[in-house]
C-alpha positions in Angstrom: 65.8 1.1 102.7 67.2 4.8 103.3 68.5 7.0 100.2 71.8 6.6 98.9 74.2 8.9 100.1 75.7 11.1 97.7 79.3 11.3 98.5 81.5 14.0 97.3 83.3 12.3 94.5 80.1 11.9 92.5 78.7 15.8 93.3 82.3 16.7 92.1 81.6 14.6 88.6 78.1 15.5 88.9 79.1 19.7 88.6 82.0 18.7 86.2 79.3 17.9 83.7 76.7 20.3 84.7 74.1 17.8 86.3 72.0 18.5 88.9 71.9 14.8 91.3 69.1 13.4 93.8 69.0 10.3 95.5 66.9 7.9 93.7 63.0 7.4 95.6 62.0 4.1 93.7 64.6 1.6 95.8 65.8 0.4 92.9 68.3 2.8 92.0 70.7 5.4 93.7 70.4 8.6 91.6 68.4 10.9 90.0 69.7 12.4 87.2 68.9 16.3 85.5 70.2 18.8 83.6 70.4 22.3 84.5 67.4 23.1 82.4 65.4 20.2 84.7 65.2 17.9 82.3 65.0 14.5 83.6 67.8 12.3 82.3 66.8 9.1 83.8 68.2 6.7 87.3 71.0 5.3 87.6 73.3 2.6 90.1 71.6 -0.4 91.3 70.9 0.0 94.9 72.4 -2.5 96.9 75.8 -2.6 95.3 79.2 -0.6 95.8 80.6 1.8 93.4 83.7 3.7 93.2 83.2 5.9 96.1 82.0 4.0 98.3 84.8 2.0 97.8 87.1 5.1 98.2 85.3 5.4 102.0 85.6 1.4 102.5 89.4 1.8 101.5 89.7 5.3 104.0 88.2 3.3 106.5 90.6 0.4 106.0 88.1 -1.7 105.4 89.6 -3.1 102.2 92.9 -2.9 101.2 94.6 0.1 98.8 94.0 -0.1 95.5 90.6 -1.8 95.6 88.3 1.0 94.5 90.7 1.6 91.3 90.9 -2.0 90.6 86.8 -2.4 90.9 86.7 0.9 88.6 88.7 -0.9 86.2 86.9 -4.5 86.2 83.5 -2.3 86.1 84.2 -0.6 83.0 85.7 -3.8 81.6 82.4 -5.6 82.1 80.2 -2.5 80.8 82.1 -1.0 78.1 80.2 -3.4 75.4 76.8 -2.2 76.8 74.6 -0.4 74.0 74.6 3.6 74.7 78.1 3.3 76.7 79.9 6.0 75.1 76.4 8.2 73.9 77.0 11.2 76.3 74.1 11.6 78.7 72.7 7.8 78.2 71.9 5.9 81.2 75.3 3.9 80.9 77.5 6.6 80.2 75.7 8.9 83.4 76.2 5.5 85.8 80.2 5.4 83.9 80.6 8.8 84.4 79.1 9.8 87.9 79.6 6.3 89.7 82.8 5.1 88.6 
């Protein structure tokens, strides 16, 4: 497996709340997540599946229609917004919420 690519949507989220980003080295998950002091906040994304960006890229592509990254954004926070820690800023759901989607 090669690193997930950080695309620029998730730098621009990642600076917006002053988080420094790496690509994930256990193959389990796509990023690395710090603060600006270098504290480690944790991983986040499940490799192996699409999240908004890359459905932006899919949709520039026209590999899916228009539309589908918002309405994937939509259905994930639908499915996730019950999950323990969700809205606790910096937890490992809010970071995936927050940089990913």
């Amino acid at each position: 497996m090669s690193p997930y690519l950080i695309l620029p949507y998730t730098k621009q989220q990642a600076n917006k709340y002053k988080l420094v980003i790496y690509p994930a080295d256990d193959k389990k998950h796509k990023l690395e997540v710090y603060n600006y002091a270098g504290d480690f906040l944790g991983r986040v994304g499940a490799y192996g599946y699409l999240d908004y960006p890359q459905y932006l890229a899919l949709e520039e592509a026209g590999l899916v229609p228009s539309g589908t990254a918002d309405e994937r954004r939509r259905l994930y926070h639908l499915r996730h917004r019950t999950e323990k820690n969700y809205d606790t800023k910096f937890s490992r759901s809010w970071l995936s919420a927050h940089l990913l989607w």
